[in-house]
N, CA, C and O atoms as CSV, one atom per row, in Angstrom:
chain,resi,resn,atom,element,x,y,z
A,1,UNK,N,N,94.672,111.085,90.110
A,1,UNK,CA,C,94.564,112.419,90.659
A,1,UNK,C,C,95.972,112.910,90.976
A,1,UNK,O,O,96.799,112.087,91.367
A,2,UNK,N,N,96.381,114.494,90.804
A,2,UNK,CA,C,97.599,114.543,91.050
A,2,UNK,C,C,97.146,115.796,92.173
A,2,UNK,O,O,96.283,116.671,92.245
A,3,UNK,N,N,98.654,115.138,93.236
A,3,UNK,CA,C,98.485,116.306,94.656
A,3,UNK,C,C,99.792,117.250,94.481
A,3,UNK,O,O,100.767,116.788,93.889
A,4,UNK,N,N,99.812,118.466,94.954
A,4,UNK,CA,C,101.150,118.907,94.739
A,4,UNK,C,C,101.465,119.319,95.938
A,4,UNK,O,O,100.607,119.928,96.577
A,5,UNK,N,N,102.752,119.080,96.506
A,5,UNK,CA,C,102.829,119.232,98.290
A,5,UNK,C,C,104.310,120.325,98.030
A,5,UNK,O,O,105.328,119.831,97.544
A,6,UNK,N,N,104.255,121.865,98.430
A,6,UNK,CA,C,105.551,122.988,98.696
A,6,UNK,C,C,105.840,122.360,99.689
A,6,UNK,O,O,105.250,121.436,100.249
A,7,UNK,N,N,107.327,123.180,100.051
A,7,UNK,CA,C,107.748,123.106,101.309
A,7,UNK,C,C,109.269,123.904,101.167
A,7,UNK,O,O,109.799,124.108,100.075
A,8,UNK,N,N,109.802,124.270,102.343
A,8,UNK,CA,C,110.952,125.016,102.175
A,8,UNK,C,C,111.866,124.158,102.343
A,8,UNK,O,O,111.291,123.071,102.393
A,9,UNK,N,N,113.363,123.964,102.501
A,9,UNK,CA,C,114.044,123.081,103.235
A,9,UNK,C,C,115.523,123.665,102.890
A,9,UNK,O,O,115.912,124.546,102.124
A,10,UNK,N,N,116.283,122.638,103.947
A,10,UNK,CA,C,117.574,123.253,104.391
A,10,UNK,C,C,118.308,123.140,103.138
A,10,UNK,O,O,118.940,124.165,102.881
A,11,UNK,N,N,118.404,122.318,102.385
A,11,UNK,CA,C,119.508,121.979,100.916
A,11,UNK,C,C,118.263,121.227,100.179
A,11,UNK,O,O,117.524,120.274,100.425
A,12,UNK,N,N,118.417,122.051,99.282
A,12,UNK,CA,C,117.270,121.427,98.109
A,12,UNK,C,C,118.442,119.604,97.404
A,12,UNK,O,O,118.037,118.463,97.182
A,13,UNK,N,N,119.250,119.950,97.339
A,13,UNK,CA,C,120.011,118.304,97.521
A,13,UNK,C,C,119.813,117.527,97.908
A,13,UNK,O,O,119.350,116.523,97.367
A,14,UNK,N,N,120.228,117.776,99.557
A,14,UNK,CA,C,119.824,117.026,100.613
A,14,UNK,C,C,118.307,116.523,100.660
A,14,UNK,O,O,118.082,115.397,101.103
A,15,UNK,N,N,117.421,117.211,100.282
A,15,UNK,CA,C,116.174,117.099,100.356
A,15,UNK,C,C,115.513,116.105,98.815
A,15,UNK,O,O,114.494,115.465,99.074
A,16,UNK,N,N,116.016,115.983,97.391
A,16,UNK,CA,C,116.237,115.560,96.726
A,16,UNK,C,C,116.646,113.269,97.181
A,16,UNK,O,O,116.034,112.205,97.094
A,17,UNK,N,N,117.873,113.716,97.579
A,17,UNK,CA,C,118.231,112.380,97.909
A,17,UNK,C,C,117.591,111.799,98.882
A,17,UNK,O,O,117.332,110.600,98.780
A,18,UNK,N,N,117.190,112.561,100.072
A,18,UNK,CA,C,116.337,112.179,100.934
A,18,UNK,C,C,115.230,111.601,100.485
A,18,UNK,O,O,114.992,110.436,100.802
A,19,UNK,N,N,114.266,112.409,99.572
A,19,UNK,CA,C,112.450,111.929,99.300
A,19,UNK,C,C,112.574,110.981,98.551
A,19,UNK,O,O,111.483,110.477,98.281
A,20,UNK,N,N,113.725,110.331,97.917
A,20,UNK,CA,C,113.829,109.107,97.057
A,20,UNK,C,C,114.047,108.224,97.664
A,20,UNK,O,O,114.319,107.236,96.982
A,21,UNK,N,N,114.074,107.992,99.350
A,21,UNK,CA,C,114.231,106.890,100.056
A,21,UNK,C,C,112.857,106.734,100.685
A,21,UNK,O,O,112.791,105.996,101.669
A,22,UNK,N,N,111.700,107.355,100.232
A,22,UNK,CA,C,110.828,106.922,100.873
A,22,UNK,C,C,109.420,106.440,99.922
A,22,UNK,O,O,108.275,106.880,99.807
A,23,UNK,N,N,110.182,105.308,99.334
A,23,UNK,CA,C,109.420,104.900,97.793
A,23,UNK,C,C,108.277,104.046,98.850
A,23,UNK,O,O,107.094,104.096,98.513
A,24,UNK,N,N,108.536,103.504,99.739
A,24,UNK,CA,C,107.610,102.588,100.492
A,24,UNK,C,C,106.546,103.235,101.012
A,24,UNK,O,O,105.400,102.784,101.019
A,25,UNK,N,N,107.034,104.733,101.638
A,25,UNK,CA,C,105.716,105.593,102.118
A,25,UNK,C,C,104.531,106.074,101.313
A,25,UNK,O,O,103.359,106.363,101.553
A,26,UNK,N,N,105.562,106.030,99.940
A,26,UNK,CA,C,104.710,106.737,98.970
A,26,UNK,C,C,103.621,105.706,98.356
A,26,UNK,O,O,102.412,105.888,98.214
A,27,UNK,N,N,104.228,104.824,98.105
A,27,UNK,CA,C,103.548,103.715,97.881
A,27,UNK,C,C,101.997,103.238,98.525
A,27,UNK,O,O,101.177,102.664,97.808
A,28,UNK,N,N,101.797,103.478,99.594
A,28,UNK,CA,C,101.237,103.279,100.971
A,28,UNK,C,C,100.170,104.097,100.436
A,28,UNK,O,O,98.992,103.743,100.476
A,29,UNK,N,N,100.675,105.467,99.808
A,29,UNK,CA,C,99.838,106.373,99.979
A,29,UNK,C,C,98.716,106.312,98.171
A,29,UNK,O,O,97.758,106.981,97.784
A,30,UNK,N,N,99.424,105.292,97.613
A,30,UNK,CA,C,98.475,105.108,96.129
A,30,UNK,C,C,99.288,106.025,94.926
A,30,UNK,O,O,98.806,106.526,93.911
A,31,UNK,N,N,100.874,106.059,95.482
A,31,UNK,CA,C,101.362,107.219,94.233
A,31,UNK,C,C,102.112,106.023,93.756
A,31,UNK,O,O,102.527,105.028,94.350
A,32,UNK,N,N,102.184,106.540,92.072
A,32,UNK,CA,C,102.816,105.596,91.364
A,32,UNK,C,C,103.851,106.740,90.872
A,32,UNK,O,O,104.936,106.191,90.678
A,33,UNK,N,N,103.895,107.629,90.697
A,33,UNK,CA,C,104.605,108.954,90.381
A,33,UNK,C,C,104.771,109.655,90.974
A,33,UNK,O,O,103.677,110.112,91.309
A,34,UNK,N,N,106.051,110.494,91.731
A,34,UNK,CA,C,106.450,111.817,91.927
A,34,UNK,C,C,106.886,112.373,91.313
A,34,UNK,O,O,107.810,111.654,90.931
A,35,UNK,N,N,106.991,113.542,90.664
A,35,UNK,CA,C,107.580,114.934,89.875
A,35,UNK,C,C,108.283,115.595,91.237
A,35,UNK,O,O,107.780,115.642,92.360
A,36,UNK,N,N,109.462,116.043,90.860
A,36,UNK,CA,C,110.154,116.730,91.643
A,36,UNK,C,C,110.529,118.385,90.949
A,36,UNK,O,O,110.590,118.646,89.748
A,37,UNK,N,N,110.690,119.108,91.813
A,37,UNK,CA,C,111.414,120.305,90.968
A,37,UNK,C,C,111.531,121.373,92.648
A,37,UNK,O,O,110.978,121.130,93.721
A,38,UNK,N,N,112.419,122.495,92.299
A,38,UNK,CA,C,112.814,123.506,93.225
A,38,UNK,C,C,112.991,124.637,92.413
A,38,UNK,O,O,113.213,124.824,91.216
A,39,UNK,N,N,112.764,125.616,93.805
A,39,UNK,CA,C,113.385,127.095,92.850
A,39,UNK,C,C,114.944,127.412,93.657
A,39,UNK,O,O,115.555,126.523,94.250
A,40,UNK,N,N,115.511,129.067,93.530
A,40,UNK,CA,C,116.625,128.896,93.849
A,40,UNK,C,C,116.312,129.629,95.755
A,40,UNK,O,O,117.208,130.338,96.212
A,41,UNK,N,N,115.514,129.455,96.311
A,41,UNK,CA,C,115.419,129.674,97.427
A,41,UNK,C,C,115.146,128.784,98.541
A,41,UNK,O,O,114.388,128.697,99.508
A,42,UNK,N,N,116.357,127.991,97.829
A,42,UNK,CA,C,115.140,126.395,99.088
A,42,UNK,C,C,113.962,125.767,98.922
A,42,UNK,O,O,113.767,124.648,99.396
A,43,UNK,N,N,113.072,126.416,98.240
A,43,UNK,CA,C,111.834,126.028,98.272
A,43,UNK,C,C,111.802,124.689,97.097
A,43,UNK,O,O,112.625,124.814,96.190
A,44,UNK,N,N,110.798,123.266,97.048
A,44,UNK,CA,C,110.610,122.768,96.742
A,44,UNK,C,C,109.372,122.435,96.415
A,44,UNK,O,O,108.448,123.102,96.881
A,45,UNK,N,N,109.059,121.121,95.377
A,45,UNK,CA,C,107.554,120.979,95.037
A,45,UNK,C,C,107.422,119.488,94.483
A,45,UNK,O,O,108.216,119.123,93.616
A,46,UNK,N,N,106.984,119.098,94.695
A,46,UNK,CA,C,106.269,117.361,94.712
A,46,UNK,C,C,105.140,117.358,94.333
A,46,UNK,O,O,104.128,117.759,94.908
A,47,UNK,N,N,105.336,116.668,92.830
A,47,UNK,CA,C,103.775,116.518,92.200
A,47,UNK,C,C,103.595,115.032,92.374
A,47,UNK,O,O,104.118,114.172,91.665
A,48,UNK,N,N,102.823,114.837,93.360
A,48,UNK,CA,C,102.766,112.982,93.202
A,48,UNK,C,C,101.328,112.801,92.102
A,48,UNK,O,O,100.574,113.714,91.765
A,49,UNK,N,N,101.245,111.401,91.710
A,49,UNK,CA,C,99.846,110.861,90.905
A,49,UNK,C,C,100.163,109.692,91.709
A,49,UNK,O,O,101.125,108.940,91.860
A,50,UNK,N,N,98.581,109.875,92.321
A,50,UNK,CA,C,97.743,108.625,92.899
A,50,UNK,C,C,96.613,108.120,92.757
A,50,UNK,O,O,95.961,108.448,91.765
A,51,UNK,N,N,96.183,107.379,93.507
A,51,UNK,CA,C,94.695,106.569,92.795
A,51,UNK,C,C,93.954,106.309,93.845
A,51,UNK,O,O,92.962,105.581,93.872
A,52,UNK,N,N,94.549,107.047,94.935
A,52,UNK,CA,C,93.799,107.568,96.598
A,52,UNK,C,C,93.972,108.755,97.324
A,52,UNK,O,O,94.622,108.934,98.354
A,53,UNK,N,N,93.207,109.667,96.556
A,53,UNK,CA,C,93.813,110.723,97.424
A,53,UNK,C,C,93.271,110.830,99.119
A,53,UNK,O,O,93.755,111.588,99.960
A,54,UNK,N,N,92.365,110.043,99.294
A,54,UNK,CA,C,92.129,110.033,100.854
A,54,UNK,C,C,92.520,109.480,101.156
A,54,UNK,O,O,91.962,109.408,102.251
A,55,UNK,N,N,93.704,108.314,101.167
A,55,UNK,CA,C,94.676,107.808,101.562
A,55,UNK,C,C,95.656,108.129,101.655
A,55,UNK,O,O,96.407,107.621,102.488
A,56,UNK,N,N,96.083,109.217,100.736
A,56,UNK,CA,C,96.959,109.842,100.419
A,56,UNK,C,C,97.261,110.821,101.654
A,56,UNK,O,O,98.295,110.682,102.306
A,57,UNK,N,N,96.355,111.778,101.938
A,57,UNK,CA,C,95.927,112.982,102.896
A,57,UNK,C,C,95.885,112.037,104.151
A,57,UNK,O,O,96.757,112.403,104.939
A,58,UNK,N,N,95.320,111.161,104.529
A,58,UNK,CA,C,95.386,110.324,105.794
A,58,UNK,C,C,97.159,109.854,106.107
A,58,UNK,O,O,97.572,110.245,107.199
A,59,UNK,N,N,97.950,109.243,105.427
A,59,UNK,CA,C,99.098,109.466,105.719
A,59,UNK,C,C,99.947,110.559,105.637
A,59,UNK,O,O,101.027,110.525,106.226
A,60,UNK,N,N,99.554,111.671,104.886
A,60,UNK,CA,C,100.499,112.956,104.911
A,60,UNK,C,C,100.164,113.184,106.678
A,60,UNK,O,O,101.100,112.958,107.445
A,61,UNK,N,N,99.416,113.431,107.000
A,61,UNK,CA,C,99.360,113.593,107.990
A,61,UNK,C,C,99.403,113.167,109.114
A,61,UNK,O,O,98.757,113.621,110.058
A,62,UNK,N,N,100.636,111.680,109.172
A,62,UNK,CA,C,100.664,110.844,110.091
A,62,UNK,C,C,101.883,111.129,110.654
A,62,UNK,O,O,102.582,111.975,110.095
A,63,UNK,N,N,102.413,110.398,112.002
A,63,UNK,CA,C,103.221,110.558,112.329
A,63,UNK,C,C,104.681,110.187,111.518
A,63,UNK,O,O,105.776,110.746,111.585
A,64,UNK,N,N,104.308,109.215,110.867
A,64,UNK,CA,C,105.448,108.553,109.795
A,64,UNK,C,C,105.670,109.959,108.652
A,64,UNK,O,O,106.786,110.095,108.152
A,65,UNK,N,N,105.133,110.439,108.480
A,65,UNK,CA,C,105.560,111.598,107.062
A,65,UNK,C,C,106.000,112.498,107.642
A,65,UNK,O,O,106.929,113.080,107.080
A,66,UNK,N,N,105.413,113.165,109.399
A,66,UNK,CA,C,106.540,114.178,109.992
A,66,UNK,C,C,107.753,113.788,110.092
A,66,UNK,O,O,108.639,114.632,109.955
A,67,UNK,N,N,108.197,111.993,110.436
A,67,UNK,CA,C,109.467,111.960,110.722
A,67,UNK,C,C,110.249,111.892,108.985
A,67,UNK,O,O,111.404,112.316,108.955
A,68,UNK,N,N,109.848,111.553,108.066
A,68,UNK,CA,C,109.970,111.391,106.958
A,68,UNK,C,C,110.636,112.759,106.553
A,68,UNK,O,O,111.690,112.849,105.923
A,69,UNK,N,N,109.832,113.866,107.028
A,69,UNK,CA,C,109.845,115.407,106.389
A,69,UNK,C,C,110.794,116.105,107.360
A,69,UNK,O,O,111.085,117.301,107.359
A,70,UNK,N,N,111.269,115.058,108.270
A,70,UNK,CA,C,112.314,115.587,109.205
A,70,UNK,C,C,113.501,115.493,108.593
A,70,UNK,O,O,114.351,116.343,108.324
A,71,UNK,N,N,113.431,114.198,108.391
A,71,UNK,CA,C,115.069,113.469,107.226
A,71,UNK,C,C,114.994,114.090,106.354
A,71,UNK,O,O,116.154,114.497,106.285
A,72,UNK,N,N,114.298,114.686,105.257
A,72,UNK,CA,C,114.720,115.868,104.220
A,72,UNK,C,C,115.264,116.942,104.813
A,72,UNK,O,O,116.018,117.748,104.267
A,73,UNK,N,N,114.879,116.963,105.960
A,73,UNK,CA,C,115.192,118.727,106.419
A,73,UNK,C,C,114.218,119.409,106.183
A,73,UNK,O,O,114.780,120.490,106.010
A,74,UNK,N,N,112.999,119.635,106.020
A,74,UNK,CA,C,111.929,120.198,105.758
A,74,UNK,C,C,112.100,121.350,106.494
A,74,UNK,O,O,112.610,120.949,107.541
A,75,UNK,N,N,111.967,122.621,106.567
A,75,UNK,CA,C,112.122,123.639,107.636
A,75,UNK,C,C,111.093,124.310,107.536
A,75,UNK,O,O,110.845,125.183,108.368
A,76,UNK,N,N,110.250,124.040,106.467
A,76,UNK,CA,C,108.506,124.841,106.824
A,76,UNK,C,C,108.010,125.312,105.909
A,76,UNK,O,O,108.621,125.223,104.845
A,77,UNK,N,N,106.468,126.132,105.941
A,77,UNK,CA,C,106.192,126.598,104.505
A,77,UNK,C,C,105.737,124.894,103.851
A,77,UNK,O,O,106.535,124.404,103.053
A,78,UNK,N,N,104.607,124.163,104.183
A,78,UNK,CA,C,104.533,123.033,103.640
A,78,UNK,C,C,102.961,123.582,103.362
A,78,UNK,O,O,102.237,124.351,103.993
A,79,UNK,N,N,102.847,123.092,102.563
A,79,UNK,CA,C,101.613,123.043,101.648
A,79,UNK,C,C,101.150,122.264,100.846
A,79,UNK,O,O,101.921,121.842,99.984
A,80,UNK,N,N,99.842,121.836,100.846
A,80,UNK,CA,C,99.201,120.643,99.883
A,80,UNK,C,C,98.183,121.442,98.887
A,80,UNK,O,O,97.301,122.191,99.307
A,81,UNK,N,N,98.408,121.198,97.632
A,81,UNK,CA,C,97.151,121.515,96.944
A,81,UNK,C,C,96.590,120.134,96.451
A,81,UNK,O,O,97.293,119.268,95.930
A,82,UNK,N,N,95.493,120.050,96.635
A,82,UNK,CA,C,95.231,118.954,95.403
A,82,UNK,C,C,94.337,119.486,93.832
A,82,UNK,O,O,93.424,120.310,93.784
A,83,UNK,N,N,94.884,118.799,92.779
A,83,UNK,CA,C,94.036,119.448,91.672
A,83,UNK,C,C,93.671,118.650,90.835
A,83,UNK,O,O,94.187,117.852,90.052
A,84,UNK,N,N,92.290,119.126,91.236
A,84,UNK,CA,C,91.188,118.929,90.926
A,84,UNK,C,C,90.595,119.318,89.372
A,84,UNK,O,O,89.590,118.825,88.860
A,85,UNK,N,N,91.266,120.080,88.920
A,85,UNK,CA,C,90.715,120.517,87.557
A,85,UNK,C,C,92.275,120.935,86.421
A,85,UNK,O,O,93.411,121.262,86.763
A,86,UNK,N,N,91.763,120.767,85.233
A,86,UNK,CA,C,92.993,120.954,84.134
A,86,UNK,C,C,92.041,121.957,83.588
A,86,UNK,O,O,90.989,122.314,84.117
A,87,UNK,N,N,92.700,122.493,82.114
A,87,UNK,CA,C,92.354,123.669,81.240
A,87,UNK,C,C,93.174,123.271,80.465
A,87,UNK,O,O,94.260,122.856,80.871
A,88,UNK,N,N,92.924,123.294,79.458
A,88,UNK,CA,C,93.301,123.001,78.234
A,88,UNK,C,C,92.817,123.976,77.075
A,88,UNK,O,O,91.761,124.005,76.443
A,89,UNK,N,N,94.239,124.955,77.005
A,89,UNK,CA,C,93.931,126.317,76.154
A,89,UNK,C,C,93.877,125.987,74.567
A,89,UNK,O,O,93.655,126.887,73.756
């Protein structure tokens, strides 16, 4: 299943080098993959693939991923989609 989590943050860099130190959290959470990408306004986007997404959602929302989303610099505008469906034109 793949989740895709926005968010704004202070240096899309900073925020870059940061989410690559937290291979252990991610792990935790059933992702074997993150996709990374940004636009030019700060804003960022994280496509993880996992093989729990209610495990997944149970630690996004723990105290360990706020302090996690602190060390990127996260400054707000966070959002989870999960998706659930493809199309294939």
């Amino acid at each position: 299943m793949l989740i895709a989590v926005r968010a704004e943050v202070e240096s899309v860099e900073h925020w870059r080098d940061k989410f690559k130190t937290h291979g252990e959290l991610f792990k935790s959470q059933g992702v074997s993959v993150a996709h990374m990408g940004s636009s030019e306004e700060n804003k960022v986007i994280a496509v993880f693939e996992t093989d729990d997404v209610e495990e997944f959602k149970r630690i996004f929302n723990d105290p360990s991923t706020a302090e996690a989303m602190a060390e990127d610099k996260i400054t707000g505008g966070v959002e989870m989609f999960i998706l659930d469906e493809a199309f294939t034109p």
